[in-house]
VMD Tcl script that draws the C-alpha trace (Angstrom):
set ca {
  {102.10 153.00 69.44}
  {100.80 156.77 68.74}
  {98.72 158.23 71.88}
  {95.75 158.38 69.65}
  {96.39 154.58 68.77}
  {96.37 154.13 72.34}
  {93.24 155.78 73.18}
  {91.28 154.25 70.25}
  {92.48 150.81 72.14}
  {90.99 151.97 75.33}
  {88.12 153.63 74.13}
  {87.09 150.10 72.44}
  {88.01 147.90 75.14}
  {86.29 149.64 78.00}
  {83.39 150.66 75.76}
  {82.56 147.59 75.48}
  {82.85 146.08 78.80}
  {80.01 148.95 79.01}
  {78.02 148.63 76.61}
  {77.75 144.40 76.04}
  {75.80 144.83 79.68}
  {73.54 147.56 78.44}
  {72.47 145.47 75.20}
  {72.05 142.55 77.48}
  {69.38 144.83 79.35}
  {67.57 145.94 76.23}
  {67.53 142.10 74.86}
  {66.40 140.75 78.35}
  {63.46 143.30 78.34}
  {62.48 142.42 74.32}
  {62.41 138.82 75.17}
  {59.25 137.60 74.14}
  {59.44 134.42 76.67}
  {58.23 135.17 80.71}
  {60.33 136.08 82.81}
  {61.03 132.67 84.50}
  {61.88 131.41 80.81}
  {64.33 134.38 79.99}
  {66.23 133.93 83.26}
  {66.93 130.43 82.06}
  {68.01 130.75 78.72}
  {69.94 134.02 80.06}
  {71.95 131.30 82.62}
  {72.58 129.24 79.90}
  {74.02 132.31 77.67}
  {76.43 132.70 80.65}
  {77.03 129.31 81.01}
  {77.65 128.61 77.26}
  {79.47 131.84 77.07}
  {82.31 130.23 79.68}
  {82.47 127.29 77.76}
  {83.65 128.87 74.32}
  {86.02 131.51 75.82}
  {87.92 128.03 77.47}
  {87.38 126.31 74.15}
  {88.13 129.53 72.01}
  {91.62 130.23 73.91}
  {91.97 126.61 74.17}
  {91.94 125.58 70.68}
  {92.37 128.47 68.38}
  {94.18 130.48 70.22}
  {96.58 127.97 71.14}
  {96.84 126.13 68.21}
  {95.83 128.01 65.26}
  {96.87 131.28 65.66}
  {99.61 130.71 68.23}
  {102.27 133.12 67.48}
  {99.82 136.09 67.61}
  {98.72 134.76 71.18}
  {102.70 134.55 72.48}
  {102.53 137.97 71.73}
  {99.99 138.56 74.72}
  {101.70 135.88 77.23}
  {104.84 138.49 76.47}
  {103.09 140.97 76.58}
  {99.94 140.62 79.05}
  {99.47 144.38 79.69}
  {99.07 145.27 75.94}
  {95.02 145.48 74.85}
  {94.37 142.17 72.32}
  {91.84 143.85 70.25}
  {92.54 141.59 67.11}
  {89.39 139.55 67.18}
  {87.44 142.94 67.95}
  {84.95 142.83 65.01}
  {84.62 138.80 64.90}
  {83.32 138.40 68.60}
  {80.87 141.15 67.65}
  {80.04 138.79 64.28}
  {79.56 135.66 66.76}
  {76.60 137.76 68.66}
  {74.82 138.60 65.64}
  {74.90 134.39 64.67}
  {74.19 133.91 68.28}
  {71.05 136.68 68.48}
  {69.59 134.76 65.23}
  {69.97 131.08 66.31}
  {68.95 131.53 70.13}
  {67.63 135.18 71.15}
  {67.20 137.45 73.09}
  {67.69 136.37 76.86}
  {70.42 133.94 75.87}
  {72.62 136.88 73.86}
  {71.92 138.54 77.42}
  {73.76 136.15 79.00}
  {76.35 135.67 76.55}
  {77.24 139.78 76.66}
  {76.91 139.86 80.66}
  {79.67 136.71 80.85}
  {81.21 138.97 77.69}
  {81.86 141.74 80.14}
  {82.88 139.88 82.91}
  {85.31 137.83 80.71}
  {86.80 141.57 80.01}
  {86.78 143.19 83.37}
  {88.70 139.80 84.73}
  {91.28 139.99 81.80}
  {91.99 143.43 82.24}
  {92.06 143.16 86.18}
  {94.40 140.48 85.98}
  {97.21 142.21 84.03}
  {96.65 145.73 85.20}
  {94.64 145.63 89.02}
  {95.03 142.39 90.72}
  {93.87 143.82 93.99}
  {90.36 144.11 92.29}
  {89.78 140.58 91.68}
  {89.45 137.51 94.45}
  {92.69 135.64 95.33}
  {91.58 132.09 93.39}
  {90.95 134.52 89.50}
  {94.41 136.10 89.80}
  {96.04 132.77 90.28}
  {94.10 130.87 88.11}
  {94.98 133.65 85.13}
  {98.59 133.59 86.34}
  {99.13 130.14 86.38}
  {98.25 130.44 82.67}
  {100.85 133.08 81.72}
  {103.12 130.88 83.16}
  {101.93 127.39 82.34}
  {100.20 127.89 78.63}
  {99.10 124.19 78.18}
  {96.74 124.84 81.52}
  {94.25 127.27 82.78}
  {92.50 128.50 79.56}
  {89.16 129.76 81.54}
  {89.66 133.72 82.64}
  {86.29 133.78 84.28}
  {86.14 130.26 85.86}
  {88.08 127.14 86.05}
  {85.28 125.05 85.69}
  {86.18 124.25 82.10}
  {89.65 123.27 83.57}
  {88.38 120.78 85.53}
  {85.69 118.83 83.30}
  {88.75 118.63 80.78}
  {91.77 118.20 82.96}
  {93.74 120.84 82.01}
  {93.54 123.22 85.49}
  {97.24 123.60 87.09}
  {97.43 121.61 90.46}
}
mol new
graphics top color blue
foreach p $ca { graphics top sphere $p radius 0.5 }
foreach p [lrange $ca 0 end-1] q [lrange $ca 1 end] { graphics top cylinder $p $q radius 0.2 }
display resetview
């Protein structure tokens, strides 16, 4: 890969593990609801958020497009940027069908969901003990341990490595 390829990559993947917080700010402020009402439905962004990155890695990941993801479990450190501009595509639908405060809470979990990845395969020492090893476990055990940010997921569908 060229340097400038390189720095494209990282350019994209750390600007937006910046900027999906800083819309999340702007959309929590626009919300029309009060302020008890956007903190909800910004919780439930978060919560809903978790649930399609386990079911997204789970399912299509996994199974439909599995010989592109064996190319990250070989390669962890490499940025995945491949699905880029269809995440992006997801908000939009997401914005339209539920608003502001819960697209809030969908980009804040988006962000965490990136800082965790990129943690795991390039600064463990940032992250608590039980994320690395949950994330590991995966690398090394690909039929368990689909959630990055939580293993909650995991558990409600018995796939989390015991």
């Amino acid at each position: 890969m060229t340097s400038l390829r390189r720095l494209v990559d990282i350019f994209l993947y750390f600007g937006e593990m910046f900027l999906a917080p800083l819309i999340a700010l702007v959309l929590f402020e626009m919300s029309p609801l009060g302020p008890v009402e956007s903190a909800l439905l910004t919780v439930a962004g978060i919560v809903t958020w978790t649930l399609a990155e386990y079911s997204f890695h789970r399912v299509v990941l996994h199974h439909f497009a599995p010989t592109q993801h064996r190319v990250h479990h070989a390669n962890p450190g490499k940025p995945v940027l491949s699905i880029f501009w269809q995440i992006w595509v997801c908000f939009a639908v997401v914005y339209f069908l539920a608003g502001d405060a819960f697209l809030a809470g969908s980009l804040v979990a988006y962000a965490w969901y990136l800082f965790i990845h990129h943690c795991t395969h390039h600064s463990v020492g940032r992250l608590p003990a039980f994320l690395t090893k949950n994330h590991n476990g995966h690398h090394k055990f690909a039929t368990r341990n689909f959630g990055v940010t939580t293993s909650l997921w995991d558990h409600v569908f018995g796939t989390v490595l015991r």
